[in-house]
C-alpha positions as CSV (number, residue, x, y, z in Angstrom):
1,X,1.1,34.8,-10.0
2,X,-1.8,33.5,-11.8
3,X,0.0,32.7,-14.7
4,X,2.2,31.0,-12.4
5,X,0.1,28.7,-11.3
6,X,-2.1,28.2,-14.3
7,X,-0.6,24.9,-15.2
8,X,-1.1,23.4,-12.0
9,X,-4.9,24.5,-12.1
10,X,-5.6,23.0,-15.4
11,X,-4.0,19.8,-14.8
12,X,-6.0,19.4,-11.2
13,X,-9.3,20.3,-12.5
14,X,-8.8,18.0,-15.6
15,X,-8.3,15.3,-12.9
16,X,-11.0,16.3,-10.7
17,X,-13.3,16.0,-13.8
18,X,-12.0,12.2,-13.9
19,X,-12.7,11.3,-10.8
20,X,-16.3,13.3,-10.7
21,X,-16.6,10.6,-13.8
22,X,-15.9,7.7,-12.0
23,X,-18.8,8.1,-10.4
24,X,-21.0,7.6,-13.8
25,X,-19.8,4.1,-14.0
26,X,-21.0,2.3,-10.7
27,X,-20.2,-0.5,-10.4
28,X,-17.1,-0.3,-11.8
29,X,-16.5,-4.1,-12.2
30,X,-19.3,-4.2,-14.4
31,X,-17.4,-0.7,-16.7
32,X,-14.0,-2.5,-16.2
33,X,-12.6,-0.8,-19.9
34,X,-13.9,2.4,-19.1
35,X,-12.9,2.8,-15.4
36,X,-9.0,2.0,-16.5
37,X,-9.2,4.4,-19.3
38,X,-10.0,6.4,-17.1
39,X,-7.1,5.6,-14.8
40,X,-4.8,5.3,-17.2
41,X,-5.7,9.0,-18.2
42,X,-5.2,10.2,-14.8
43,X,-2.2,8.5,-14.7
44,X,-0.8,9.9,-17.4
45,X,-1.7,13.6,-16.5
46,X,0.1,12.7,-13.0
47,X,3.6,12.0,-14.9
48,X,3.2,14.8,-17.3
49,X,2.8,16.8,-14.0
50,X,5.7,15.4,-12.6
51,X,7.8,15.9,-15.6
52,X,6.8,19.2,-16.7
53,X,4.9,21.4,-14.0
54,X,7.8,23.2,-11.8
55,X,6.3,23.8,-7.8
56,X,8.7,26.8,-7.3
57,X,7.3,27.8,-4.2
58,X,5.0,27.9,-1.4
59,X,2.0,28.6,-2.9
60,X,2.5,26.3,-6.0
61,X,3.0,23.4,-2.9
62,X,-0.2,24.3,-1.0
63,X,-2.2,24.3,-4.7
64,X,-1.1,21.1,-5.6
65,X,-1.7,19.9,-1.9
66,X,-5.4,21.1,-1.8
67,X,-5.9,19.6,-5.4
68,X,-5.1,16.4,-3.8
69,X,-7.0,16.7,-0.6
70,X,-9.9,17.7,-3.0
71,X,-9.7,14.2,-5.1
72,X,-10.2,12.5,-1.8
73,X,-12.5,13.6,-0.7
74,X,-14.7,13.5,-3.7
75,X,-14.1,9.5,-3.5
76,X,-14.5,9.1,-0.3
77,X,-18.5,8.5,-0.7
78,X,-18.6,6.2,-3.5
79,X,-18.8,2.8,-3.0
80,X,-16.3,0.5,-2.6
81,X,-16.6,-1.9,-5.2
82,X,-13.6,-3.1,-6.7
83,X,-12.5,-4.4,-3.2
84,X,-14.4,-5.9,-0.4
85,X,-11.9,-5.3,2.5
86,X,-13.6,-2.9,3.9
87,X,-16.7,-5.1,4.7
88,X,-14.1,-7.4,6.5
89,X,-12.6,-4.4,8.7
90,X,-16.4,-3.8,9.4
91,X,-17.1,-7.8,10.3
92,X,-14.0,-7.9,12.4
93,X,-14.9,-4.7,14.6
94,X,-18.7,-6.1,14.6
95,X,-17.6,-9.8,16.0
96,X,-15.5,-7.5,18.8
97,X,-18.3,-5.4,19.8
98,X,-20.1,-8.6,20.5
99,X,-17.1,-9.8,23.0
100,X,-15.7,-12.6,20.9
101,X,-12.5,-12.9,19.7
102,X,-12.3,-11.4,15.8
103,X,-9.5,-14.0,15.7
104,X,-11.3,-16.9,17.3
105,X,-13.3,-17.7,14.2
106,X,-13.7,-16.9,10.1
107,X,-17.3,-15.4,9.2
108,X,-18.8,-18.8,7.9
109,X,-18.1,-20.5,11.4
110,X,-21.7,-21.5,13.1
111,X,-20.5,-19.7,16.0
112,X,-20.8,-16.8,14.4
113,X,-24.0,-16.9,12.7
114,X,-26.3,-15.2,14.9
115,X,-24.1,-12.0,13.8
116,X,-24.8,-12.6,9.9
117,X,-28.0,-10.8,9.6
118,X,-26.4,-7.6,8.6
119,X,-25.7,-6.1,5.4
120,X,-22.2,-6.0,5.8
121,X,-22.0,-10.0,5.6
122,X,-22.5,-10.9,2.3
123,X,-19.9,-9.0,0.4
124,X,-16.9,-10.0,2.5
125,X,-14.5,-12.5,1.0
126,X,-12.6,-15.3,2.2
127,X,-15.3,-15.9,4.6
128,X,-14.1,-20.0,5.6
129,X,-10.9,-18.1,6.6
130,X,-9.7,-15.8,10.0
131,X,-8.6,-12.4,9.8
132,X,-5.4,-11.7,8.6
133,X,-5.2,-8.0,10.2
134,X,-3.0,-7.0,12.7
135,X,-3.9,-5.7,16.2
136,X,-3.9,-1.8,15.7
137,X,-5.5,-2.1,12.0
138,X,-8.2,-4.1,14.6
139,X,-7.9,-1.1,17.1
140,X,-9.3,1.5,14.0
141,X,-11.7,-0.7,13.0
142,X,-13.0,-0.7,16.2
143,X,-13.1,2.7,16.9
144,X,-14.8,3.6,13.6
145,X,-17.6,1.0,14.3
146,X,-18.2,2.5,17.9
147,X,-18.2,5.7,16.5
148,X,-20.0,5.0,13.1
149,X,-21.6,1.5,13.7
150,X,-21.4,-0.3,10.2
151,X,-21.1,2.9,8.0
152,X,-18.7,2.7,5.0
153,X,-17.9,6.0,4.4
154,X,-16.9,7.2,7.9
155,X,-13.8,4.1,7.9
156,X,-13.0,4.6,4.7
157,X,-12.2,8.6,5.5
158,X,-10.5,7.6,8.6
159,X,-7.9,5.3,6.0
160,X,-8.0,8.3,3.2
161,X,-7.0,10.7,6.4
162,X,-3.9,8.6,6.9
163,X,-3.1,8.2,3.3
164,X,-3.0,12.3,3.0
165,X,-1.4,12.7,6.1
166,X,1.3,10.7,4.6
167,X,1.6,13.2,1.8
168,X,2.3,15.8,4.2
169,X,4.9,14.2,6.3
170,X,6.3,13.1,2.5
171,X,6.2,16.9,1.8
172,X,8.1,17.7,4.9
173,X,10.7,15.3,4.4
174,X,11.5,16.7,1.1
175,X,11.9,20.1,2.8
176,X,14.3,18.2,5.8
177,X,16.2,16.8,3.0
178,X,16.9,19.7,0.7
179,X,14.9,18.5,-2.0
180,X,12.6,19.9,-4.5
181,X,8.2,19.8,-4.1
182,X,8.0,18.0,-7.7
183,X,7.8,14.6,-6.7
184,X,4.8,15.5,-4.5
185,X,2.8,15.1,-7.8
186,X,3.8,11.1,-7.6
187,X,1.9,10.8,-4.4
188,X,-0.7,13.7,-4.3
189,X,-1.9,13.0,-7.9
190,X,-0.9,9.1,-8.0
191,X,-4.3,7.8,-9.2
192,X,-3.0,4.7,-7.6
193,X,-2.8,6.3,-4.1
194,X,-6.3,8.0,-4.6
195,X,-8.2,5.2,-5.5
196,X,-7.0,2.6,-3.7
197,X,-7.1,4.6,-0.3
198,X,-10.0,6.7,-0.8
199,X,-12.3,4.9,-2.9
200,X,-11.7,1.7,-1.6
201,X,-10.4,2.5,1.7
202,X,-7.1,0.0,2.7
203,X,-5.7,0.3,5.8
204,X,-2.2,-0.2,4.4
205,X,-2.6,4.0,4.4
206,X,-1.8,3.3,8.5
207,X,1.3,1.8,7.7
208,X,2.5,4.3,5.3
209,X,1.7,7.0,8.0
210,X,3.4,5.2,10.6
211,X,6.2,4.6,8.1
212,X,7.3,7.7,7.2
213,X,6.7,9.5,10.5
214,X,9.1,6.9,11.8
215,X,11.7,8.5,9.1
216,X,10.3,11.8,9.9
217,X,11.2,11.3,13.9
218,X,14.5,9.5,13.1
219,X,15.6,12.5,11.3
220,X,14.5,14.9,14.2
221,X,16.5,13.0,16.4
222,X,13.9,10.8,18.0
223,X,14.8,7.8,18.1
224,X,12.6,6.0,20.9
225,X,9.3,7.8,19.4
226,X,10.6,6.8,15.6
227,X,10.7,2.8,17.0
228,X,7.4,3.0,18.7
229,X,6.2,4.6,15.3
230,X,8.0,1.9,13.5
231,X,6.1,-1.1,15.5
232,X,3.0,0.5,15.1
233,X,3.4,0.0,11.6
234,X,4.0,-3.2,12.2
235,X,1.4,-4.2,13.9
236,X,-0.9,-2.7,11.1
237,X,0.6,-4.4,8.2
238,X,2.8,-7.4,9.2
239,X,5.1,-6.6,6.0
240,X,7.2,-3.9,8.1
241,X,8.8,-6.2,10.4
242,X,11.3,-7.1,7.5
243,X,12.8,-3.9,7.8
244,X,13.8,-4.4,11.7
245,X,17.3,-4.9,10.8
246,X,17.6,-1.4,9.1
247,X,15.9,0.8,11.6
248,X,17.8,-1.2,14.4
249,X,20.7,-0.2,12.1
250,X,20.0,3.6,12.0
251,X,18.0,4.1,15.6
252,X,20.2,1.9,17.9
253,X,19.5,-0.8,20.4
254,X,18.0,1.2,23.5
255,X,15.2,3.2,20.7
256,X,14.8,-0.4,19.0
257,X,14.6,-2.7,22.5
258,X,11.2,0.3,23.4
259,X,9.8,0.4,20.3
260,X,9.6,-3.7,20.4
261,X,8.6,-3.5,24.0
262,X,5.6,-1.2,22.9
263,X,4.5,-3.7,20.2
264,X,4.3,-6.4,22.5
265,X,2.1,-4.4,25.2
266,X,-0.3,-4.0,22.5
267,X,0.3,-7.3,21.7
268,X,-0.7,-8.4,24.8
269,X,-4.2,-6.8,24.7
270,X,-5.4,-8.4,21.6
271,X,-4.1,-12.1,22.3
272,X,-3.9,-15.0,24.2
273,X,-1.9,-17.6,23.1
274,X,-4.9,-19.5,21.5
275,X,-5.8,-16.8,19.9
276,X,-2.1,-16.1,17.9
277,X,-1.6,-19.3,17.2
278,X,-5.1,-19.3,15.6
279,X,-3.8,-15.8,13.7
280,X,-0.8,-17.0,12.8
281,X,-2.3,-20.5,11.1
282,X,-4.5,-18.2,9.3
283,X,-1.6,-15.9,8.0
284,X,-0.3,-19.4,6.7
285,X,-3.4,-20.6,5.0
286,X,-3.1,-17.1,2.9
287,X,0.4,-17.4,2.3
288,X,-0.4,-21.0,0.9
289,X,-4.0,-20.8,-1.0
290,X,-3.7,-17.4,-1.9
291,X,-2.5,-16.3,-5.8
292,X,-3.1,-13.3,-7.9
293,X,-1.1,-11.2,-10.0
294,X,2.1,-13.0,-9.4
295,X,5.4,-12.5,-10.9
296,X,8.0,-15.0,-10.6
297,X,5.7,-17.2,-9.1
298,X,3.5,-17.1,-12.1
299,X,6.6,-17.9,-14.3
300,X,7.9,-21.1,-12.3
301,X,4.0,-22.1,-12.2
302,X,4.1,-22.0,-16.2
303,X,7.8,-23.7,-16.6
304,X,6.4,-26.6,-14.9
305,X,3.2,-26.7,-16.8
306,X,5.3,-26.0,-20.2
307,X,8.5,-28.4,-19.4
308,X,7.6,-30.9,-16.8
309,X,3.7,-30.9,-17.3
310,X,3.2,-30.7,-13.6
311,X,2.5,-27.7,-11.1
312,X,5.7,-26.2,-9.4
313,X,3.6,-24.2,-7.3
314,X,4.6,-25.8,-4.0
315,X,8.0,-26.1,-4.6
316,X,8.0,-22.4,-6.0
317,X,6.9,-20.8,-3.0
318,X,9.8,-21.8,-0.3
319,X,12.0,-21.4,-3.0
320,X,11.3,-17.6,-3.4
321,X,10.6,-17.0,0.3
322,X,14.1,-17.9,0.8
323,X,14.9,-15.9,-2.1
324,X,13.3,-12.9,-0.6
325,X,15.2,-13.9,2.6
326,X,18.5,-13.8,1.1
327,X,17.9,-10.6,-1.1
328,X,16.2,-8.7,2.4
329,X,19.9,-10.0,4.3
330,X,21.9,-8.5,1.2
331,X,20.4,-5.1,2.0
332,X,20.2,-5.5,5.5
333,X,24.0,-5.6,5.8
334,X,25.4,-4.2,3.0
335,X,23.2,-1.6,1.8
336,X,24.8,2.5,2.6
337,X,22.6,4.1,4.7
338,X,24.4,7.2,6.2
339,X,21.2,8.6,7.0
340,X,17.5,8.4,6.8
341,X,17.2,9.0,3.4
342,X,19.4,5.8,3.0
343,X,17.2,4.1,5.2
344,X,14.0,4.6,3.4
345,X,15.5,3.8,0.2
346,X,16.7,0.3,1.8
347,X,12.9,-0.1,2.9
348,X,11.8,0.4,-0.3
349,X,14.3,-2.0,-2.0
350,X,13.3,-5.0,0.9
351,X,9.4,-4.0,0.0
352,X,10.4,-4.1,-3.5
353,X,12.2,-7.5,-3.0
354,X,9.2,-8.9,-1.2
355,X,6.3,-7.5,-3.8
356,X,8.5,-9.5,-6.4
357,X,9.3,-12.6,-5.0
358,X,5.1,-12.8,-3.6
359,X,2.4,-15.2,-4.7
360,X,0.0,-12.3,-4.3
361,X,0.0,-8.9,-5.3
362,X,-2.8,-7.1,-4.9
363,X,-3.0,-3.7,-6.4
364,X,-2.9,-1.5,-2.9
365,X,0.0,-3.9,-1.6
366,X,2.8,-1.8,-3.9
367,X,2.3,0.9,-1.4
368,X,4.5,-1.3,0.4
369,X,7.2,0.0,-1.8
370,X,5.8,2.8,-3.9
371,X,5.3,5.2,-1.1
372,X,9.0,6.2,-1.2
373,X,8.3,7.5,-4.9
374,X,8.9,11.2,-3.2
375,X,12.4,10.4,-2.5
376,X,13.2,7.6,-5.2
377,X,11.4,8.1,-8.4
378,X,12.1,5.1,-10.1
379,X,10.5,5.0,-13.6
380,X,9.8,1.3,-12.7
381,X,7.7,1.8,-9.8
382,X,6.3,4.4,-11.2
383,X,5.4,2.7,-14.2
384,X,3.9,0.0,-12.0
385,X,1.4,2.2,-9.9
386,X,-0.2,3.0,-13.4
387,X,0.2,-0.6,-15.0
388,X,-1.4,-2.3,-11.5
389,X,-4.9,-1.1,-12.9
390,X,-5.0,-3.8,-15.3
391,X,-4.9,-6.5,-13.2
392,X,-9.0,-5.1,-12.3
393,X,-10.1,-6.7,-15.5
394,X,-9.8,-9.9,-13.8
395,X,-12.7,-8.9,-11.6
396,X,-14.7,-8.4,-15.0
397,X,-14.5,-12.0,-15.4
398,X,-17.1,-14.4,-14.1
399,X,-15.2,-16.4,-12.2
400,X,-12.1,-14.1,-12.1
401,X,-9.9,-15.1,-14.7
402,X,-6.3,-13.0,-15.2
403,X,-5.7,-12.2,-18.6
404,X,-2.3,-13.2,-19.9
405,X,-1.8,-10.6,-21.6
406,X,-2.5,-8.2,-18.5
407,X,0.4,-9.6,-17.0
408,X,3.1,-9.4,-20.0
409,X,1.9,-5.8,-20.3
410,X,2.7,-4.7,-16.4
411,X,5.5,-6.8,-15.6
412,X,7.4,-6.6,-19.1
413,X,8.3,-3.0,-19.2
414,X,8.5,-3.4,-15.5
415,X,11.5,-5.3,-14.7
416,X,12.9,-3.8,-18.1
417,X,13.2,-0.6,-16.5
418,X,14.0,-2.0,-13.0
419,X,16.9,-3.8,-14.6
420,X,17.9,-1.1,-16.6
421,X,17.6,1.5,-13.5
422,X,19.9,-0.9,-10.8
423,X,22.8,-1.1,-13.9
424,X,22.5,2.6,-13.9
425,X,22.9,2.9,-10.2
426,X,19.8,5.4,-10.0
427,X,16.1,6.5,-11.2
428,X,15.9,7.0,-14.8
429,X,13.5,10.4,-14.4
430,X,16.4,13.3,-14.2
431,X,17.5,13.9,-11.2
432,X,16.4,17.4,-9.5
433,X,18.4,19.8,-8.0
434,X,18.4,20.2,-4.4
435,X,17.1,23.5,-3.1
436,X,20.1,24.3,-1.6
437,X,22.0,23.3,-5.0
């Protein structure tokens, strides 16, 4: 037995040491090189995992399982300082406890100065704009701050919670669908899933939960609790509400007509119509000032520097949200889904599409997309979860700058193994054999 599991010890405590040495190099901005070596060697030591570490059974599954509970919890206290979102989850709940309207007005406005003096104030970004987070993201943030007052660490376990617990229902789909504990190691050990959801404590981890619980339910059989899972992911990350279409295709139109009917009661008790059409101008102003670590919007930007010596910017970004459009239709209609399995792999194909196709891509918004890796082990999004680290030398820049270089390296190799991957109708990592196969 113990030799047995060995391999899987080795390889978690050689991670655990990396994470225990991430907390040598506070702040991180200021170690940039350092802290993605680091990540990059984490990374690494996931896919060899992946690759080469059989889970043959129970046992195997619960190691690797508490290995990855461990990681989180050792970043759970360290400070958050490659991202400031979590001050903003913390602002919003603070304006809320005061009886104002967290959608009503952006930090900077006068009418919310008397709330400044706190320490959570100066680190939050994007402080002349609203809040772009939905009402049951709002609902958490509230909850921690009643519980917890401005405390970090307390939100950011609540978000790592529902990161892990997304591992579990992953690991429990894999059993429902007859398919080998491997890919486990692609969310457990994903350095990209521990830091961005543990150290720095996104509430995308929400929507993954509600995500793949909604799969989860769908493949019990129900359907109306899968839909009212489904709309509370939307209304914690906006993005989900592109996949309507395929979980009206697989759930049906009673399930679908009570999950929407549960969104909108919630909806109901965070706005008045002043204050959505507020939310929604504010979701605009991000779409439309808002730019980093773009693909194809990054190329047109530079054609029309480099052949019309003129920005294309505005002309690029209708251009590729109807792209998006289009492609999200494709799959909407057309692609097989003869059961849940199929459905998730359509989601991750529309989150795909839209990650592509953005203006902004911030490292924790691949979860979109990448928390499907369990099922669909694409070497491309795979690759990606590893190569998204770079983009944090930006941040090492005073003002950011994005290194061109940064941006060959993670999107090059990217779409060459995307491409490459969609010609040969599959994930290039070997296909495993079912359990009952």
């Amino acid at each position: 037995m113990l030799r047995r599991l060995a391999p899987a010890c080795l390889a978690g405590i050689a991670l655990e040491s990396i994470w225990i040495a991430t907390w040598t190099l506070q702040p991180l901005r200021d170690n940039s090189e350092a802290f993605i070596a680091l990540m990059l060697a984490a990374f690494a030591i996931c896919i060899c995992c992946f690759l080469s570490i059989p889970i043959p059974d129970r046992l195997t599954t619960i190691l690797v399982l508490a290995f990855g509970l461990a990681f989180r919890l050792t970043l759970i206290p360290a400070p958050p300082d490659q991202s400031e979102d979590i001050y903003r989850y913390l602002w919003d709940a603070r304006v809320a406890a005061h009886g104002i309207d967290p959608y009503a007005y952006p930090p900077s406005a006068p009418e919310l100065a008397p709330l400044s003096a706190t320490a959570i104030f100066p680190p939050i970004n994007s402080k002349p704009h609203r809040t772009a987070y939905p009402p049951l993201s709002q609902a958490l943030f509230r909850i921690s701050y009643s519980l917890f007052g401005e405390r970090v660490t307390p939100l950011k376990a609540m978000f790592s919670l529902l990161e892990f617990l997304s591992v579990i229902v992953a690991w429990r789909l894999l059993i429902a669908f007859g398919r080998r504990p491997e890919p486990l190691y692609l969310l457990a050990w994903n350095p990209f899933f521990i830091f961005e959801f543990s150290h720095s404590g996104h509430s995308e981890s929400l929507m993954m939960f509600l995500t793949l619980l909604s799969v989860y339910l769908l493949h019990r059989g129900r359907r109306t609790a899968a839909m009212v899972s489904y709309a509370g992911a939307v209304l914690s990350k906006l993005h989900p509400a592109f996949w309507f279409p395929l979980f009206l295709r697989r759930a049906g139109l009673k399930a679908a007509t009570v999950g929407a009917a549960a969104g909108l009661l919630l909806l109901s008790f965070f706005f008045t119509p002043s204050s959505l059409i507020s939310y929604l101008k504010s979701l605009q102003a991000y779409v439309r000032l808002f730019e980093f670590n773009a693909s194809f919007y990054y190329l047109f930007v530079f054609l029309g520097r480099a052949l019309a010596q003129q920005s294309w910017g505005q002309l690029a970004g209708p251009f590729l949200a109807a792209a998006f459009l289009l492609l999200a239709a494709l799959i909407w209609w057309r692609f097989p889904m003869k059961d849940e399995c199929g459905l998730l792999h359509a989601v991750f194909w529309v989150a795909t599409a839209d990650l592509c196709l953005a203006t902004t891509v911030h490292p924790w918004y691949l979860s979109w997309a990448a928390v499907a890796l369990f099922l669909f082990p694409y070497a491309f999004m795979t690759y990606w979860t590893g190569a998204v680290f770079l983009t944090y030398l930006a941040y090492a820049y005073r003002p950011v700058y994005e290194p061109a270089w940064v941006l060959l390296v993670e999107y090059l190799p990217m779409y060459g193994l995307m491409a490459w991957e969609i010609l040969r109708g599959g994930p290039l990592f070997a296909k495993l054999p079912s359990r009952t196969g």
